[in-house]
C-alpha positions as CSV (number, residue, x, y, z in Angstrom):
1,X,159.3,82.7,-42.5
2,X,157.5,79.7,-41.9
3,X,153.9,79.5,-41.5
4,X,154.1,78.1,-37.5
5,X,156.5,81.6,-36.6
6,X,154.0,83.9,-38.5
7,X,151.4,82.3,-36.4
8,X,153.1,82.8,-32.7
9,X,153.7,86.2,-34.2
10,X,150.6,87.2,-34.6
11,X,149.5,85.6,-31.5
12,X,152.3,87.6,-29.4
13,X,151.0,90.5,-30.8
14,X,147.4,90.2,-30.1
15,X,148.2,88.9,-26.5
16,X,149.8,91.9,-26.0
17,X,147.7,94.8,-27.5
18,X,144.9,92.9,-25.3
19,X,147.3,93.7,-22.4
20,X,148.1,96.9,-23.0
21,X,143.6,98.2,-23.9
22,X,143.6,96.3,-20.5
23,X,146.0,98.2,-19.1
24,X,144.5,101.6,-20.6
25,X,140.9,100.8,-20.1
26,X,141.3,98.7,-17.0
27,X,138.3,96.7,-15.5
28,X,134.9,97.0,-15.8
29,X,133.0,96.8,-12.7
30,X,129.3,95.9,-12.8
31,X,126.9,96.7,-9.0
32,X,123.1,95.7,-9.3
33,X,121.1,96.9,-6.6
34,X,117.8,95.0,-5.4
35,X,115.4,98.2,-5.0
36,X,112.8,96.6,-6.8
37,X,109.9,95.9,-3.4
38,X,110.8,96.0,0.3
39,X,110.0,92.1,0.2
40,X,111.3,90.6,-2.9
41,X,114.3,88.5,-3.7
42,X,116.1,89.6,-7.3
43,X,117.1,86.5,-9.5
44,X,119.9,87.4,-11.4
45,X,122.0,85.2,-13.9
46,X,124.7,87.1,-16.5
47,X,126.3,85.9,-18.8
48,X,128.6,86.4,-21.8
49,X,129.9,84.8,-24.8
50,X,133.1,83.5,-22.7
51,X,132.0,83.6,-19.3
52,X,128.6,82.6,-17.3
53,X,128.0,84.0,-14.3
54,X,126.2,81.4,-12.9
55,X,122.4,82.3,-10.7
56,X,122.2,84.6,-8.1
57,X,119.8,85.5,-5.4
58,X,119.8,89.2,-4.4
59,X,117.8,89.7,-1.3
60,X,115.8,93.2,-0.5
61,X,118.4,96.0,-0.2
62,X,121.1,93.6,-1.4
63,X,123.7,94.2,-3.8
64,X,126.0,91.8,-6.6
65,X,129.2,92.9,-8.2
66,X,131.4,91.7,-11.2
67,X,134.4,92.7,-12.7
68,X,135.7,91.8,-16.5
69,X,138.0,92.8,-19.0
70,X,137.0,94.1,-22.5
71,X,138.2,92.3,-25.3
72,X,140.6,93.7,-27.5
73,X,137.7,95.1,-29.8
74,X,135.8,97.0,-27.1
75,X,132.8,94.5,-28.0
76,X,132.2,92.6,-24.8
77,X,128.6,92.0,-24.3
78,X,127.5,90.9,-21.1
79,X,123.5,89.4,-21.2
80,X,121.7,89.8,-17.8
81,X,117.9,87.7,-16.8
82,X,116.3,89.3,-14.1
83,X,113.2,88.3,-12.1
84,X,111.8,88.6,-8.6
85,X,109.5,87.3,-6.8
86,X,107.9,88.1,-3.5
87,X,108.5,86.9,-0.1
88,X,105.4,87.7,1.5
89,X,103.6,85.1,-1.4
90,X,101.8,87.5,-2.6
C-alpha cells in the first residue's frame, strides 16, 4: 500500500473511534452559577487547547452553560479565569 492510502486509513479510523467515544460518552455539559455576593457580576472566560470560549459576564443569580466533546483520549482540559467585582463599588 502506498504511503497516501495508509494515511486516509488511519485517519478513517481515528475519525471514527472519535465518533463512536462520542457516541458512548456523549456531551459534556458545563453550568456555573454566580452565588458568589448578592451584588456582584462573575467574569468568566474558558478556554481549551482547541476552543476559547471567549468573556463572559454572569450577573448575581445568573447562570452560563457549555457543552463539548471529549477527545478520543478522554484528556480534554478546559481552563476557566474567574473574577468578580462588585456593583455597589464597594
Amino acid at each position: 500500500m502506498a504511503a497516501r492510502t495508509i494515511s486516509i486509513i488511519f485517519a478513517m479510523l481515528v475519525l471514527g473511534c472519535h465518533s463512536v467515544s462520542a457516541a458512548i460518552f456523549g456531551n459534556i455539559h458545563i453550568d456555573v452559577e454566580n452565588r458568589v455576593l448578592p451584588k456582584a457580576d462573575v467574569e468568566l472566560h474558558c478556554k481549551s487547547k482547541k476552543d476559547d470560549l471567549g468573556n463572559h459576564v454572569i450577573p448575581p443569580s445568573g447562570a452560563y452553560d457549555f457543552t463539548f466533546h471529549d477527545n478520543l483520549w478522554d484528556t480534554t482540559l478546559f481552563y476557566c479565569n474567574v473574577q468578580w467585582r462588585r456593583l455597589d463599588g464597594k
